[in-house]
N, C-alpha and C positions, 0 to 999 in steps of 0.2 A: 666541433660538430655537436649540435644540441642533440640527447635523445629523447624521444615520442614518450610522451608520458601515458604508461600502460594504465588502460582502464576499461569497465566493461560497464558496456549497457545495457540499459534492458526499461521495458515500460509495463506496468499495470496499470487496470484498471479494476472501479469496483464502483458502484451505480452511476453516478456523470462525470466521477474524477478522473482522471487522469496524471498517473505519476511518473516524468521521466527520469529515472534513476542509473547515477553515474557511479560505479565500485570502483576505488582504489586500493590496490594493494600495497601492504608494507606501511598502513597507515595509525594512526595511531587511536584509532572508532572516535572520530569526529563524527559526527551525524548534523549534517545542515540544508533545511529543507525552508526553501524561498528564501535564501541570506536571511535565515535566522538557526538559530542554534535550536535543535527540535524539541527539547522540554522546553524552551520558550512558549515554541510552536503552538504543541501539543501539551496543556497545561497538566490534564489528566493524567494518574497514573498509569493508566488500564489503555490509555491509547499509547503512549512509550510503549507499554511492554509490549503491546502489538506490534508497532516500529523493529524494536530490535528483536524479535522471540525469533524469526531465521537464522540469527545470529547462536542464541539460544541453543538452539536444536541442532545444528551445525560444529557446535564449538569452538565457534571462529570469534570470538567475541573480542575487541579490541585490535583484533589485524587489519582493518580495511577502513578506509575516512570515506563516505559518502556525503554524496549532493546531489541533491532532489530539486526538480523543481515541478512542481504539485499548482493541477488547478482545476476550478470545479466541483462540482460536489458541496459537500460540507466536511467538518472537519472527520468525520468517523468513515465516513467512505476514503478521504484522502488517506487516513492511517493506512487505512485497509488495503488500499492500492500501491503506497510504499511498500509493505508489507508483500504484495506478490513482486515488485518490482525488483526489491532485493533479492528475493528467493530466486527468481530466475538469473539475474545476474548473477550469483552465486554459484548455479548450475553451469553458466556460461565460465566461469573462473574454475570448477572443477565439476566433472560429469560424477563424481563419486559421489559426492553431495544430493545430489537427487535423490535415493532411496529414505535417506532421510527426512526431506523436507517433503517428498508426496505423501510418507506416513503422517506428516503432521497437517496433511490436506493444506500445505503454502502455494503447491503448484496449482491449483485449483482456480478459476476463476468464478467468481461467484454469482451467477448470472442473474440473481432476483431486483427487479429494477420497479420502480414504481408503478403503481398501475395508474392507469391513464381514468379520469374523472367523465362522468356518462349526462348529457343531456337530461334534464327531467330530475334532476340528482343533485340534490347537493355536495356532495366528494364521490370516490370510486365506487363505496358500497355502499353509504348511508343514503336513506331513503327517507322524503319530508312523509310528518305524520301523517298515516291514513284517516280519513274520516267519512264516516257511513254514514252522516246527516250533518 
């Protein structure tokens, strides 16, 4: 009899991305987000440590292999999305874990989305030059 391979999901978002994020435990902190290995991914350093900083703050760092599969957006809203998508999975794997990562504002979703471009206008706020004659 085969058993059910334990894992926890959970989804963020963060401006059009969308991150579905799979936790396994007992794992050895693989991190592979669209079959690829995520410093591939994410070349930057600053977008990693966004990826794993849940981990971080939790001090669960290296217990758990994740798989992502990430779409939309660009690639700094997708960090960003991983980023709550772990957090919650996290909280789903243990409710103690939550005090810490609301202190570090993970659970948070970040609701500033673009703003929409205006007739008459060149982009959202820029305006073509006035001329008085």
């Amino acid at each position: 009899m085969a058993t059910a391979l334990q894992q926890f999901t959970a989804v963020g978002r963060r401006k059009n991305a969308v991150a579905r994020v799979y936790l396994r435990p007992g794992g050895s902190g693989k991190i592979v987000v669209n079959k690829k290995a995520y410093d591939t991914y994410f070349p930057t350093a600053w977008r990693q440590k966004s990826v794993t900083s849940p981990f971080d703050v939790t001090e669960t760092t290296g217990s758990f292999d994740v798989v992502v599969n990430a779409k939309g957006g660009g690639i700094s809203g997708q960090a960003e999305a991983i980023r709550l998508g772990i957090s919650r999975a996290l909280v789903d794997f243990n409710e103690e874990l939550r005090s810490p990562l609301r202190q570090a504002g993970f659970l948070t979703r970040d609701p500033r989305m673009v703003e929409r471009k205006k007739y008459g206008q060149p982009k959202a706020r820029k305006r073509f030059q006035f001329s008085k004659r």
